[in-house]
C-alpha positions as CSV (number, residue, x, y, z in Angstrom):
1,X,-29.2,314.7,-91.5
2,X,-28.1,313.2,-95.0
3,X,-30.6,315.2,-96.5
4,X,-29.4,318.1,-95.2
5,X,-25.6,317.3,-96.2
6,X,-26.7,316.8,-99.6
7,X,-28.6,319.7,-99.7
8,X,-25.6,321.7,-98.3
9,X,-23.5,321.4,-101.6
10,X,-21.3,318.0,-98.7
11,X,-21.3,314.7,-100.1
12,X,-24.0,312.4,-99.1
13,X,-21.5,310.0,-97.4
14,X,-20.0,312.0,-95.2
15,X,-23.7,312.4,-93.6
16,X,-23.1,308.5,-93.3
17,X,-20.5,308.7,-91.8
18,X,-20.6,310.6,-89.3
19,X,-24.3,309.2,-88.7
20,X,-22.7,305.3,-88.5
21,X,-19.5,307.0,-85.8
22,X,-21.8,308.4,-83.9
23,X,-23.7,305.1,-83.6
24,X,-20.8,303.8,-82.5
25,X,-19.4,305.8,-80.6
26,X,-22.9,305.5,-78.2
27,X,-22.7,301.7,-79.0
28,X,-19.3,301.6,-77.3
29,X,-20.2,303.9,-74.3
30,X,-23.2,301.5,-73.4
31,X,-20.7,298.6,-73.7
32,X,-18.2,300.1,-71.7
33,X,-21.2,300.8,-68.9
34,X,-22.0,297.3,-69.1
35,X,-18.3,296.0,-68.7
36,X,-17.8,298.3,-65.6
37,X,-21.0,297.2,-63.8
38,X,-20.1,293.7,-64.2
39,X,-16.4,294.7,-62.8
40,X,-17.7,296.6,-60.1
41,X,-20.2,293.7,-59.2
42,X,-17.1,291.3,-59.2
43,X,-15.1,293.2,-57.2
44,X,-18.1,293.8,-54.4
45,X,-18.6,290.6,-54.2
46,X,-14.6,289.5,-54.1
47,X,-14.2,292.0,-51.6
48,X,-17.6,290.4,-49.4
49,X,-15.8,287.4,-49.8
50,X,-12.2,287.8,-48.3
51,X,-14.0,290.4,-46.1
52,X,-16.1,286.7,-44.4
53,X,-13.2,284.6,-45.0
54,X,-9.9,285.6,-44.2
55,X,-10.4,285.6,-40.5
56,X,-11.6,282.0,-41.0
57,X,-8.6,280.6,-42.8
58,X,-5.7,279.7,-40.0
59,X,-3.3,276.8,-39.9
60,X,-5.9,274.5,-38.0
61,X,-8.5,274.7,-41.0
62,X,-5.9,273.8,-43.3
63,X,-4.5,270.7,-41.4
64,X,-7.3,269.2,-40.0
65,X,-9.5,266.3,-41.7
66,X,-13.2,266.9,-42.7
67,X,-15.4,266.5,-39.9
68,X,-19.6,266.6,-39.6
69,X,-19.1,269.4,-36.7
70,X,-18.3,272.8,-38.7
71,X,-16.1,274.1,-36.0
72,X,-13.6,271.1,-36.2
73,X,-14.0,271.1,-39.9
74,X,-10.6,271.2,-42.3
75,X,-9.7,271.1,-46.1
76,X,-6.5,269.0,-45.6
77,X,-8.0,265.9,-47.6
78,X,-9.2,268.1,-50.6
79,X,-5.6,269.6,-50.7
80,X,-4.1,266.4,-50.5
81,X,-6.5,264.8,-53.2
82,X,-6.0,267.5,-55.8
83,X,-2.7,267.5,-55.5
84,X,-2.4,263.7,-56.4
85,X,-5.2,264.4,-58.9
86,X,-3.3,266.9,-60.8
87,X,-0.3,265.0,-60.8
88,X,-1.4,262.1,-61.9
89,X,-2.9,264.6,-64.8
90,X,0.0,266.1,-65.8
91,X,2.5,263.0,-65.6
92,X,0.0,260.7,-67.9
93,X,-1.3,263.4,-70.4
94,X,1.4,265.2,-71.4
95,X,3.5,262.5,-72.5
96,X,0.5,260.8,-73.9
97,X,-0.7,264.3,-75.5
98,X,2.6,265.5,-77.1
99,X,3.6,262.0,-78.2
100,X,0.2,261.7,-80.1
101,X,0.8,264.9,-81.7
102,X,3.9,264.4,-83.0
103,X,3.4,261.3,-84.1
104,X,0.5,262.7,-86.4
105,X,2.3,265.9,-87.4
106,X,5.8,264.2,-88.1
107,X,5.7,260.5,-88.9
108,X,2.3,259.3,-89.6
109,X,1.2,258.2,-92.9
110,X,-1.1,260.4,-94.4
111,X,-3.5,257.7,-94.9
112,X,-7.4,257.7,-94.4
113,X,-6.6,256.4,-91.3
114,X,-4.9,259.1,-89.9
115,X,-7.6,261.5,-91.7
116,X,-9.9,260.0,-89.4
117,X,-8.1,260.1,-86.1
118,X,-6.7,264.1,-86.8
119,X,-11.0,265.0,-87.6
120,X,-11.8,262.8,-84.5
121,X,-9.6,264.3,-82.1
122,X,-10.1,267.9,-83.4
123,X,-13.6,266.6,-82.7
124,X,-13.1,265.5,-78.9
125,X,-11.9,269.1,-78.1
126,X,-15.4,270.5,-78.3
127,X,-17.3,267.7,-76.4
128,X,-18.8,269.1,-72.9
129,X,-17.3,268.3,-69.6
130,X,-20.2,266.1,-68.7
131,X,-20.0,263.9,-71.2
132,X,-16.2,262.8,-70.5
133,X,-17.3,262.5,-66.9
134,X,-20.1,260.0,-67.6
135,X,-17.6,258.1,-70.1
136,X,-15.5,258.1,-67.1
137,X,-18.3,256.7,-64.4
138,X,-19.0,254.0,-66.9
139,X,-15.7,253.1,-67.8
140,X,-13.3,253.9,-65.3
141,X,-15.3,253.3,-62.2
142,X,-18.2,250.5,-63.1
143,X,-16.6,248.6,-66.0
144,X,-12.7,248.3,-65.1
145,X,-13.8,248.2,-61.3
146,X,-11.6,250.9,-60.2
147,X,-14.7,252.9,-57.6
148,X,-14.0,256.0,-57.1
149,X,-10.1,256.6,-56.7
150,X,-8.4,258.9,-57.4
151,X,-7.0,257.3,-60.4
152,X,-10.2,257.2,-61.9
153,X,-10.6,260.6,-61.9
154,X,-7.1,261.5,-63.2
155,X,-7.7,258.9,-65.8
156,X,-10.9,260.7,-66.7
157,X,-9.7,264.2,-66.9
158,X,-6.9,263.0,-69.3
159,X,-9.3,261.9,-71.9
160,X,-10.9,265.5,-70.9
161,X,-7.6,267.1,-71.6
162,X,-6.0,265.0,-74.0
163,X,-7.4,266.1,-77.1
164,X,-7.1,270.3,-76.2
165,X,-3.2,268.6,-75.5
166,X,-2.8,267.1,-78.9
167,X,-4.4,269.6,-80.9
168,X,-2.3,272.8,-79.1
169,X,1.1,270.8,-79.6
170,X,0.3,269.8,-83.1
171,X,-0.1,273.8,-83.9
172,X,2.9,274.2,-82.0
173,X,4.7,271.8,-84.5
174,X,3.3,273.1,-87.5
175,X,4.1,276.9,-86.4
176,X,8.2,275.7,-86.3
177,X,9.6,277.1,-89.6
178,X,10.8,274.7,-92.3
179,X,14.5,276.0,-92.1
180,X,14.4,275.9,-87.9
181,X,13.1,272.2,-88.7
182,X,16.2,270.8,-90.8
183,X,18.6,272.9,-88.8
184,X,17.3,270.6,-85.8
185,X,17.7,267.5,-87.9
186,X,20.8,268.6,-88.9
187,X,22.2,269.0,-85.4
């Protein structure tokens, strides 16, 4: 096809061109095949889903305690245990998070110190799941004696969180402008 163009008297490029947007333009169509089968596959099964198991869900399964027999079986401990769990979250790692961060943003030393608990942290927000939970078995639950409670969990998804928490707030911090900054201190 570039032969030809150049042939033609056209510029050798514009054979390019049109060569590399028609590659893409098929490289986009196949994507956007690809992203509506995997749409189409969520929704079938979404749909197959509530289809089974809104007729299941009443006031009864909600409200009753677990049981071995699947007819008298209820969700009300789960409930109950994730919301203490997520509270427990929330009130210890925020504070805990956005203190940290502004303390390192705003009043820390810059000091090697500091250096090496701002690269550490950064560090922590990449770690996998698993490996928080394990720190959290071994600490939480064998070594301070706590078995499993629901503290011991909350405790463990704070150091999950805690480091996504102080890395996000000390962003926030840095993204305040100057000006906005010493009006603040001014007030």
């Amino acid at each position: 096809m570039s032969v030809l163009a150049g042939a033609a008297g056209l510029p050798l490029a514009t054979g390019r061109k049109a060569e590399r947007s028609l590659r893409s333009l098929v490289f986009q169509t196949a994507l956007l095949v690809c992203l509506l089968v995997g749409l189409l596959t969520l929704v079938t099964l979404l749909v197959d889903v509530f289809r089974d198991g809104l007729g299941r869900i009443n006031g009864e399964f909600v409200s009753r305690l677990d049981s071995r027999l699947p007819t008298r079986a209820g969700i009300k401990p789960a409930l109950v245990g994730t919301v203490w769990l997520m509270g427990l979250v929330a009130l210890i790692s925020f504070p805990v998070g956005v203190g940290a961060a502004l303390y390192l943003e705003e009043f820390a030393p810059r000091n090697r110190l500091t250096t090496f608990i701002e690269v550490n942290v950064s560090n922590l927000a990449g770690v996998p799941s698993i490996v928080y939970g394990l720190l959290g078995l071994a600490v939480f639950v064998r070594f301070m004696g706590m078995g499993r409670s629901v503290l011991a969990g909350a405790l463990t998804l704070v150091l999950l969180i805690l480091p996504i928490i102080i890395v996000s707030a000390r962003e926030a911090l840095r993204a305040v402008p100057d000006s906005i900054r010493q009006g603040s201190l001014a007030v």
